[in-house]
C-alpha positions as CSV (number, residue, x, y, z in Angstrom):
1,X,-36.2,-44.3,52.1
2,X,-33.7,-42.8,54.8
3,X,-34.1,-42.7,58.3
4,X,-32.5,-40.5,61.0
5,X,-32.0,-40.9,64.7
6,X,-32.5,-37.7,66.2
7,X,-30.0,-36.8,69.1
8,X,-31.2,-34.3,72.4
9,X,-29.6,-31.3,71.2
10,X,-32.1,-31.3,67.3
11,X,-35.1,-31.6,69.9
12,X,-33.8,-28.9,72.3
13,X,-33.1,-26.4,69.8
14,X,-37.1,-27.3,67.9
15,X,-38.6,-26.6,71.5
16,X,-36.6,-23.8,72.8
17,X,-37.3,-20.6,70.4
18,X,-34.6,-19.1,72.0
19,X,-31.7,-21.2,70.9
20,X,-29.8,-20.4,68.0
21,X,-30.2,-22.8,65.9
22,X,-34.4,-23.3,66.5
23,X,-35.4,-22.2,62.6
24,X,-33.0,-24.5,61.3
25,X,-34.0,-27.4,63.5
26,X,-37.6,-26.5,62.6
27,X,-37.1,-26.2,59.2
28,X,-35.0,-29.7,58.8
29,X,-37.7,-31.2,60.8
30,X,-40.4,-29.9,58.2
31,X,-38.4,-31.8,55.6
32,X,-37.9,-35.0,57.6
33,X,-42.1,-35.1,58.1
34,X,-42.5,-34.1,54.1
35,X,-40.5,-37.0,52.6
36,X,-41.6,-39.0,55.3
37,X,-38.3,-40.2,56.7
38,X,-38.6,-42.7,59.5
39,X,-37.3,-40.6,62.4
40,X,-36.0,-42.5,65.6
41,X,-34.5,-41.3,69.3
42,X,-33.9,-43.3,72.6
43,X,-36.2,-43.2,75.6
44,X,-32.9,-42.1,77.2
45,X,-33.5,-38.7,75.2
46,X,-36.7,-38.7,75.6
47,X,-36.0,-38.7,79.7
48,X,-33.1,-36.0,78.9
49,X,-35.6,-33.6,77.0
50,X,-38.5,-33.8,79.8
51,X,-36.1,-32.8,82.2
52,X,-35.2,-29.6,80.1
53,X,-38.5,-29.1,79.2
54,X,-40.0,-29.0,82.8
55,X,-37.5,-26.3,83.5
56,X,-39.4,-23.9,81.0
57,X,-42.9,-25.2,80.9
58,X,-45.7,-26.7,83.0
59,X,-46.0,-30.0,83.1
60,X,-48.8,-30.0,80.6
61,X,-46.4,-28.6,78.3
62,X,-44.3,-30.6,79.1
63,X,-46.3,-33.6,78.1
64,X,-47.7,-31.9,74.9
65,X,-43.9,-31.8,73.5
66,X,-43.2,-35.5,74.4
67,X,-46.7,-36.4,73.2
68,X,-45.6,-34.8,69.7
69,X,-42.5,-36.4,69.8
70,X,-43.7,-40.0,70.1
71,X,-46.5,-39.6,67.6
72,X,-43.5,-39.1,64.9
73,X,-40.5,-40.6,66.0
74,X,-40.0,-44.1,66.7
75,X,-38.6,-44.4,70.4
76,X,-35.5,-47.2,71.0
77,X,-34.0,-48.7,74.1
78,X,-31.1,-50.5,74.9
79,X,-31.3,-53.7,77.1
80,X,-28.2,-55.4,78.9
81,X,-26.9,-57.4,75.5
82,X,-26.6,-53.6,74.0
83,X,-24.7,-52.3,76.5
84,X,-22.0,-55.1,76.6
85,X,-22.0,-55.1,73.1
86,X,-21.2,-50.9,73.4
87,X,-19.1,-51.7,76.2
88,X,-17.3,-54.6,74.1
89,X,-16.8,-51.9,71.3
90,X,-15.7,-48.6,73.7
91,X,-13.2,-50.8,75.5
92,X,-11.2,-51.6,72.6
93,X,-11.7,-48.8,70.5
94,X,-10.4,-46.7,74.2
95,X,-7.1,-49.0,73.8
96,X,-6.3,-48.2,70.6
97,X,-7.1,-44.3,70.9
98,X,-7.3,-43.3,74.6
99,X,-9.5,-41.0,73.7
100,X,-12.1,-38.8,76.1
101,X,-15.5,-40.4,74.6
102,X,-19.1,-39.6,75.9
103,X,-20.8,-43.1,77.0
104,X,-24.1,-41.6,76.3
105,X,-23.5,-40.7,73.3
106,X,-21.9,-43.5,72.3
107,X,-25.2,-45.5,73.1
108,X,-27.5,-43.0,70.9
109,X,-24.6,-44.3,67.7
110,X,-25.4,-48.1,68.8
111,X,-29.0,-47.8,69.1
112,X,-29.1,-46.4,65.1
113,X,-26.7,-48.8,64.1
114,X,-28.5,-51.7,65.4
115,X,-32.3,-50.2,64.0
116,X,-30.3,-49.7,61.0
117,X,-30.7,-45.7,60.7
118,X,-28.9,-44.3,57.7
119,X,-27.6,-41.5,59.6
120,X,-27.8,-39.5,63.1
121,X,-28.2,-36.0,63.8
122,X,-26.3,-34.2,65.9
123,X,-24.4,-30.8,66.6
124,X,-21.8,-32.1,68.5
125,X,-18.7,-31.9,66.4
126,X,-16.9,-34.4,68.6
127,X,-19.8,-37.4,68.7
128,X,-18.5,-40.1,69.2
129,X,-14.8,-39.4,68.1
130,X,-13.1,-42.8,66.6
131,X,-15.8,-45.1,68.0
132,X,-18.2,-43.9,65.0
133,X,-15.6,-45.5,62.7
134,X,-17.1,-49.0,63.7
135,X,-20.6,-48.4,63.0
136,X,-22.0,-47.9,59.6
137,X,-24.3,-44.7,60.8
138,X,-23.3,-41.7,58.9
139,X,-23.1,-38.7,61.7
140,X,-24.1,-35.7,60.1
141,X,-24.9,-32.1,61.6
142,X,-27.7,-29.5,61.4
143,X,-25.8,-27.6,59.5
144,X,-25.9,-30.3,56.1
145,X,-29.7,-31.5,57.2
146,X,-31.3,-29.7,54.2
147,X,-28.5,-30.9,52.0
148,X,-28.8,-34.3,52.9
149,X,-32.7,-34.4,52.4
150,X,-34.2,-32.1,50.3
């Protein structure tokens, strides 16, 4: 069975109608809960998508989307030993590269290595840049979800 870590931009784009990717989000989301793939995020994005969330809805609503979220996704944290193990990793991979990389980001790709996720979804084309090459997470965007599980 495969699971996917779910970065803040696939739960931004299932809650906001508006954004332009929402069917597709929903849709790939339909098919993660059908073959029952173990879905995991961070309590980092969980914090990220409140914020958004609250700017749109009551806080009610709010609460009803985080509730969902945390009835079907397992939610990760990192504790010190993660981060200077991601700090061990960005350091060298930045003197090799010197490349701009997103720290945050960078903590989402460690988190689902480390719970062993197969793969993490995102639709940022530049996740992660040459860190990723170090984990064995497979980065994939919205774009291939159907592809990659149906």
């Amino acid at each position: 069975m495969n699971s996917v870590f779910l970065d803040t931009n696939f739960f931004l784009d299932i809650f906001d109608i508006k954004r332009e990717r929402h069917t597709q989000a929903k849709s790939c989301l339909m098919s993660f809960l059908d073959h029952n793939i173990r879905l995991y995020t961070s309590s980092d994005i969980i914090s990220t998508i409140s914020y958004f969330l609250q700017k749109k809805l009551d806080l009610e609503g709010c609460v009803r989307n985080i509730e969902f979220i945390v009835q079907e996704v397992t939610v990760l944290s990192a504790d010190n030993s993660d981060f200077v193990a991601l700090n061990n990793s960005m350091m060298q991979t930045l003197k090799e590269h010197h490349l701009k990389i997103d720290y945050e980001d960078c903590m989402q790709l460690y988190l689902a290595d480390k719970n062993r996720c197969g793969y993490i979804l995102t639709s940022d084309n530049h996740f992660c840049q040459a860190i990723k090459k170090q984990f064995s997470v497979k980065v994939i965007s919205l774009d291939y979800c159907i592809d990659y599980f149906s």
